[in-house]
C-alpha positions as CSV (number, residue, x, y, z in Angstrom):
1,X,115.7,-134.6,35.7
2,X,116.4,-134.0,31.8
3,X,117.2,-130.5,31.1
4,X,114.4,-128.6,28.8
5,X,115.4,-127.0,25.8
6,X,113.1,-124.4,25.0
7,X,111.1,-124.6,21.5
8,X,111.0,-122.1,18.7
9,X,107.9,-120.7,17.6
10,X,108.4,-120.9,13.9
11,X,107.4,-117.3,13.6
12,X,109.0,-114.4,10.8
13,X,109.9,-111.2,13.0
14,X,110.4,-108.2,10.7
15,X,112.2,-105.9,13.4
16,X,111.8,-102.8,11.1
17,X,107.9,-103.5,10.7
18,X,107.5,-104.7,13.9
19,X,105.3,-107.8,12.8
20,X,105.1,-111.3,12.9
21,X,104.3,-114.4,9.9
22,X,103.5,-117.6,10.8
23,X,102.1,-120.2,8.4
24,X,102.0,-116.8,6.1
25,X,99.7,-115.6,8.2
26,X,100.3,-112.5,10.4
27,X,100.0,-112.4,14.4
28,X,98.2,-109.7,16.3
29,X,101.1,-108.2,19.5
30,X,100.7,-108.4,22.8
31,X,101.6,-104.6,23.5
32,X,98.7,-103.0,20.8
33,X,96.4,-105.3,22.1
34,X,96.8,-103.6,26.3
35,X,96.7,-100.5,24.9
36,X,93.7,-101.2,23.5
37,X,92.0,-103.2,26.3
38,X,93.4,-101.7,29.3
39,X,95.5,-98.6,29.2
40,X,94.4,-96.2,26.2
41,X,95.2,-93.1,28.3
42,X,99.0,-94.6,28.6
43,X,100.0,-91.7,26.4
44,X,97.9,-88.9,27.0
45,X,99.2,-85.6,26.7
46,X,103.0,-86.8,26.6
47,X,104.3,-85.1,22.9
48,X,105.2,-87.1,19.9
49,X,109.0,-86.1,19.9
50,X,109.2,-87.2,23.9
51,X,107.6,-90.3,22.9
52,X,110.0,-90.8,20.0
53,X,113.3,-90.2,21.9
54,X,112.2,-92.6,24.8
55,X,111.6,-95.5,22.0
56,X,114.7,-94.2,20.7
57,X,116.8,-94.7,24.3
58,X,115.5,-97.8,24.9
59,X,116.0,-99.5,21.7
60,X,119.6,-98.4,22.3
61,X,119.5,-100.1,25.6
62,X,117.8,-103.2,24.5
63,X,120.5,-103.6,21.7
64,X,123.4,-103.1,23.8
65,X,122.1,-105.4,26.6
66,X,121.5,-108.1,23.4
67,X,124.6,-107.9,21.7
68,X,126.5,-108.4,25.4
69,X,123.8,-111.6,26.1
70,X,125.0,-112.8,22.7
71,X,128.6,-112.2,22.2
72,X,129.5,-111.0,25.4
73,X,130.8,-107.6,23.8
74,X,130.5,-105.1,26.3
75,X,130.3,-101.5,24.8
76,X,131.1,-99.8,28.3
77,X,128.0,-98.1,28.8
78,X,126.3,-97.8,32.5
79,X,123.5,-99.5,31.5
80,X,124.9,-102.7,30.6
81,X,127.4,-102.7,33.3
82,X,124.1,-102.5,36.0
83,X,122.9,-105.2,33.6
84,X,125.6,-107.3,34.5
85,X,125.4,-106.8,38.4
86,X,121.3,-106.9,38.3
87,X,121.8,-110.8,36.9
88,X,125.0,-111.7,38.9
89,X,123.5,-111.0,42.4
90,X,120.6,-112.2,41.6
91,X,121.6,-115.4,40.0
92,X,119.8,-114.9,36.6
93,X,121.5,-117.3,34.5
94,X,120.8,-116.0,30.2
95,X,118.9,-118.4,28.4
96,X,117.0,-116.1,25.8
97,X,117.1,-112.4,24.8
98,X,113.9,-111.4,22.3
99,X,112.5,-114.9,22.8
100,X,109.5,-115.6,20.6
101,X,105.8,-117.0,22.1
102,X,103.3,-117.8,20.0
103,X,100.0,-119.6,20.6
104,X,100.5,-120.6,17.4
105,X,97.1,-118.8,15.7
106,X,96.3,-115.4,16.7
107,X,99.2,-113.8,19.0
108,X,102.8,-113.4,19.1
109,X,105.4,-111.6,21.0
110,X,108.9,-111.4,21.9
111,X,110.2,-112.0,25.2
112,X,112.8,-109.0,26.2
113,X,115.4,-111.9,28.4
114,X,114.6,-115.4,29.4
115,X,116.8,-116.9,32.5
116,X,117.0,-120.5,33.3
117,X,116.4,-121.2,37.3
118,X,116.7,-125.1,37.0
119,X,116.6,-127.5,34.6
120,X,112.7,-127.3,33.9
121,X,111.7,-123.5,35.6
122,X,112.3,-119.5,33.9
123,X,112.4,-116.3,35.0
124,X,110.8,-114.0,32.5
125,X,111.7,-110.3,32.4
126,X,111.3,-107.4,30.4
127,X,113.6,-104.3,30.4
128,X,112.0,-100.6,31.1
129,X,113.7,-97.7,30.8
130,X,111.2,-95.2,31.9
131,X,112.5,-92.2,34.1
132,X,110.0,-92.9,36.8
133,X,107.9,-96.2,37.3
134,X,104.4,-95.0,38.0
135,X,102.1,-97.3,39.5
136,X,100.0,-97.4,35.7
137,X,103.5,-98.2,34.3
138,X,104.5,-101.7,36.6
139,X,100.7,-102.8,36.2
140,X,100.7,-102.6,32.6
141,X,104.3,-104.2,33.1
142,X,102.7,-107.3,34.9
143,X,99.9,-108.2,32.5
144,X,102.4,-108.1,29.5
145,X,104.8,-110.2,31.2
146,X,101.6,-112.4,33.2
147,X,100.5,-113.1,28.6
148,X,104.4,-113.6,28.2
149,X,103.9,-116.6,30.9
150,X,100.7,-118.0,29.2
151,X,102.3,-118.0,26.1
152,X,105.8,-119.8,26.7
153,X,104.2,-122.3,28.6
154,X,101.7,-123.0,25.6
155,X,105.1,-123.3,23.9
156,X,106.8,-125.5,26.1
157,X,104.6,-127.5,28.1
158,X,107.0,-129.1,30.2
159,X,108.4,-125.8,31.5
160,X,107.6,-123.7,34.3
161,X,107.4,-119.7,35.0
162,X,108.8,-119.4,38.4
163,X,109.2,-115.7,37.8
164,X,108.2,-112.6,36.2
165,X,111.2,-109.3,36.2
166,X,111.2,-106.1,35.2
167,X,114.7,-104.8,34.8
168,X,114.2,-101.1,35.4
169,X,117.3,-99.3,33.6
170,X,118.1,-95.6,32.9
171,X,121.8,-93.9,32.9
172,X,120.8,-90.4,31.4
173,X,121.9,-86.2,32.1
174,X,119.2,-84.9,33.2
175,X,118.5,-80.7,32.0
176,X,119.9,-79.4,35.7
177,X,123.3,-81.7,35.2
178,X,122.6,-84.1,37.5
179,X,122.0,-87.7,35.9
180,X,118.8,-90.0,36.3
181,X,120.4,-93.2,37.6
182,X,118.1,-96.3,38.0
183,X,119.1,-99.9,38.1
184,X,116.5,-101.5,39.8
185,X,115.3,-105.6,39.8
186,X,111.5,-105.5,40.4
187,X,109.7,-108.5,41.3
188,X,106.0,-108.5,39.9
189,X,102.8,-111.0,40.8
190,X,101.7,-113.4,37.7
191,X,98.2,-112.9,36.8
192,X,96.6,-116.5,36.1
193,X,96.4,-118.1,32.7
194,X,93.1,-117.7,33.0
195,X,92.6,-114.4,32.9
196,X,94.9,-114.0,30.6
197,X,93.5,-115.6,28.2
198,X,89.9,-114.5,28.9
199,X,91.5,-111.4,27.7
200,X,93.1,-112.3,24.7
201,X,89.8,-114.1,23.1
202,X,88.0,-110.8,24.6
203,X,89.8,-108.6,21.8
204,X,90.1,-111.3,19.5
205,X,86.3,-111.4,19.4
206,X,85.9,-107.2,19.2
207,X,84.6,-106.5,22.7
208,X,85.8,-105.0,25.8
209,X,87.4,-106.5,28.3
210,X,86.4,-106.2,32.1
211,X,89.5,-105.8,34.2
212,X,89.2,-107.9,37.2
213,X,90.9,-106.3,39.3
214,X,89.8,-103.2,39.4
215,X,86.1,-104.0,39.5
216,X,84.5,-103.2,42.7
217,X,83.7,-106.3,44.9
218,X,79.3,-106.4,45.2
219,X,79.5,-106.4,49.2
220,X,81.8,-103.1,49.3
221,X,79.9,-101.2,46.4
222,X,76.9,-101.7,49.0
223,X,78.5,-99.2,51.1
224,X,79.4,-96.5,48.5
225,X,76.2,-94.4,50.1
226,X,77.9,-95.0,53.3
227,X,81.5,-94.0,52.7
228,X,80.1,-90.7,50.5
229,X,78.1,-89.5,53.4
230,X,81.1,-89.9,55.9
231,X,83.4,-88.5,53.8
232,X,81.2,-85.1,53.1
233,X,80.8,-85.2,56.9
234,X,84.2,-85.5,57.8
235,X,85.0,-82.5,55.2
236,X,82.1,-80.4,56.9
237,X,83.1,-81.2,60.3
238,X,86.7,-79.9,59.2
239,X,86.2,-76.6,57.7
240,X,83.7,-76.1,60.9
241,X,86.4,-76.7,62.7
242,X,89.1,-75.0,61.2
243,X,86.5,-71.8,61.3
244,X,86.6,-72.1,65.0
245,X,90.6,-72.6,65.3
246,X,90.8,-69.7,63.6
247,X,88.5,-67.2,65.7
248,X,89.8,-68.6,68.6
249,X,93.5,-68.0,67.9
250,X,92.5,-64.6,66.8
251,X,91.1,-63.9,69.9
252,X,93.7,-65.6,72.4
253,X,96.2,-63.1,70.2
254,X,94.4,-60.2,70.9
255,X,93.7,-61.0,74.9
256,X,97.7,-61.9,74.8
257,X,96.8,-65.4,76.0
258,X,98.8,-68.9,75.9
259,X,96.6,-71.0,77.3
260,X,92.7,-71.0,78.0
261,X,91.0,-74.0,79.8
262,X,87.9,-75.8,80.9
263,X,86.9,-78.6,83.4
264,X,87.8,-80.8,80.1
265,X,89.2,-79.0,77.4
266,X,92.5,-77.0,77.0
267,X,93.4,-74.5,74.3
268,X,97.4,-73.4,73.7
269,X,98.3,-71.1,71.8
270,X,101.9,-71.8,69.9
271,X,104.0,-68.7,69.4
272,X,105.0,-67.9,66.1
273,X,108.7,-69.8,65.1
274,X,111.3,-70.8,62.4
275,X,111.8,-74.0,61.3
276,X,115.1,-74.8,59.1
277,X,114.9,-78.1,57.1
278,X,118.2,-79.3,55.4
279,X,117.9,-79.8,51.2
280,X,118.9,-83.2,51.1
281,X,118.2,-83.1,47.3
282,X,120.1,-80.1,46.9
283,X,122.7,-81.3,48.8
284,X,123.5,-84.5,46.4
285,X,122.8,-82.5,43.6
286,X,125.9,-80.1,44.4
287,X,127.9,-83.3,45.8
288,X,127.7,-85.7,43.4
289,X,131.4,-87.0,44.5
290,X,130.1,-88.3,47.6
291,X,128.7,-91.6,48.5
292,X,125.5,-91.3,50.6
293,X,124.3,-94.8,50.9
294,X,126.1,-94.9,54.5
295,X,123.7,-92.1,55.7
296,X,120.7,-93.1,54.2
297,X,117.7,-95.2,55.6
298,X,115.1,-97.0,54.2
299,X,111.7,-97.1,56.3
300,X,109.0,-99.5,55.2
301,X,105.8,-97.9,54.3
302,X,103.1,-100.0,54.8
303,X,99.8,-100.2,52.3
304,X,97.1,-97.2,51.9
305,X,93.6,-96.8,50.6
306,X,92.7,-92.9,48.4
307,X,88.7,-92.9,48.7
308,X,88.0,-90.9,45.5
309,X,84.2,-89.3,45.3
C-alpha cells in the first residue's frame, strides 16, 4: 500500500491574532465554538491573571515540544524530555505538529501533533497542561479532538483516525516546594462524524446544540418519580436510624453495657480507641529523594453512578 501524504489546507494562520484566511475569507475555531455550545461555565470563577499564566505555561510548552518535533533541538526542560518518552514507548512516530484542518468553508483549526501509525492510519493528539484533569476538562478534550478527526479526514480522504491522545504535561514548583509532575498518555473515545458535524452546522446556524450524551434516555426519565421517592426515603430511614443509634449507645453507656441482645438482634457497643494513620503525602513531600513506585499499588476502581435530586 502507497504511503499517504497528508494535504495542506491552504489556510493563513496569524499566530499573534489567532485567526485563520482562506480564499480571503476568515474561519470560525473549533475551541470558541465548545465554549460556546457546550462548556460556557469552563472558566467560572478562575481569575484573569490565573487564566493568563496557564495560557502563558503552555504556550511555552507547546513551543518547546515544536521546536524539538522540528529540529530536534532539545532545550533540557522536563517537559520535553517526558515528551520524548510518552512517544517512544508508545511508538508515536511525528508526522505533524500544529497541523491545519479545514472543511474548507466555515471552520478551521490546528492540530497540536499528528503521528503516523501505518502508511494510511493517525493518531491525533493534543497537549494539556492543566494541573489536574477534571472529568469537564478530558470531555471537552474528546469533542475537540472527535472535530479534529472529522476535519482531517474531510482533508484527506484516504486516511484514517485510528486514535485520538491527550498528552497530559506539567513540570511546575508548586507554593509548598514540592513540584506538580504529570506526564501522562491518555487514550480518549471518538465521537462519530456525525455528531460532530450535527454540531458544527448547529452553531453555524445560531442555535443551541443538544448534547447527546448527556440527555436523559425516555425509558429511565420514566422513573425519576421513582428514584426521588427512594432516595428521600432512604435519607429518612437514615436520620431515623441514626436517632436511634444514638439513644441507644447513650443508654448502653450509662447501664455500663457491651452487648445487649434479642431472639434476633444484637447490639455491641465499641469502646472508645485511637487510630494512627501514616501521611503518605506528607511523607513524599519531606522525601522527595526517594523512589516510591516499588511500594505503591494501583487498585482498579470500577464505574459509579452520583443520583443528584
Amino acid at each position: 500500500m502507497n504511503t499517504i501524504q497528508l494535504n495542506d489546507s491552504g489556510v493563513l494562520f496569524n499566530r499573534e491574532e489567532h485567526t485563520y484566511l482562506l480564499n480571503g475569507k476568515y474561519l470560525s475555531g473549533i475551541t470558541d465554538m465548545l465554549h460556546r455550545q457546550l462548556f460556557p461555565d469552563e472558566f467560572s470563577g478562575v481569575p484573569a491573571e490565573m487564566i493568563e499564566q496557564a495560557a502563558l505555561y503552555g504556550t511555552s510548552v507547546h513551543t518547546s515540544i515544536e521546536q524539538f518535533d522540528s529540529s530536534w533541538t532539545n532545550d533540557g526542560t522536563q517537559e520535553v524530555a517526558d515528551y520524548i518518552d510518552i512517544c517512544h514507548k508508545n511508538a508515536l512516530t511525528h508526522e505533524r505538529s500544529e497541523y491545519c484542518v479545514t472543511d474548507g468553508a466555515n471552520w478551521a483549526s490546528n492540530i497540536d501533533k499528528v503521528f503516523r501509525l501505518s502508511s494510511d492510519t493517525f493518531a491525533l493528539a493534543d497537549i494539556k497542561t492543566f494541573g489536574t484533569m477534571t472529568a469537564d476538562k478530558q470531555e471537552k478534550a474528546r469533542w475537540q479532538l472527535s472535530i479534529y478527526a472529522y476535519l482531517f479526514e474531510l482533508q484527506n480522504p484516504n486516511a484514517t483516525v485510528g486514535k485520538l491522545y491527550i498528552i497530559h504535561l506539567r513540570d511546575k514548583n508548586k507554593a509548598d516546594g514540592s513540584t506538580d509532575h504529570i506526564a501522562n498518555l491518555i487514550e480518549v473515545d471518538r465521537i462519530t462524524s456525525e455528531v460532530c458535524k450535527k454540531l458544527l452546522d448547529t452553531d453555524l446556524a445560531g442555535e443551541q446544540f443538544e448534547n447527546p450524551f448527556t440527555k436523559i434516555p425516555a425509558d429511565i426519565a420514566e422513573h425519576e418519580d421513582e428514584i426521588r421517592y427512594l432516595l428521600q426515603t432512604k435519607k429518612a430511614a437514615e436520620e431515623r436510624l441514626n436517632e436511634l443509634k444514638a439513644e441507644i449507645l447513650t443508654r448502653m453507656e450509662a447501664a455500663q453495657a457491651r452487648t445487649w441482645s434479642t431472639a434476633t438482634m444484637r447490639l455491641t457497643r465499641k469502646l472508645p480507641s485511637s487510630r494512627c494513620c501514616f501521611d503518605l503525602a506528607r511523607f513524599k513531600n519531606d522525601h522527595p529523594e526517594l523512589d516510591f513506585t516499588p511500594y505503591e499499588r494501583t487498585t482498579a476502581v470500577g464505574s459509579s453512578l452520583i443520583i443528584s435530586i
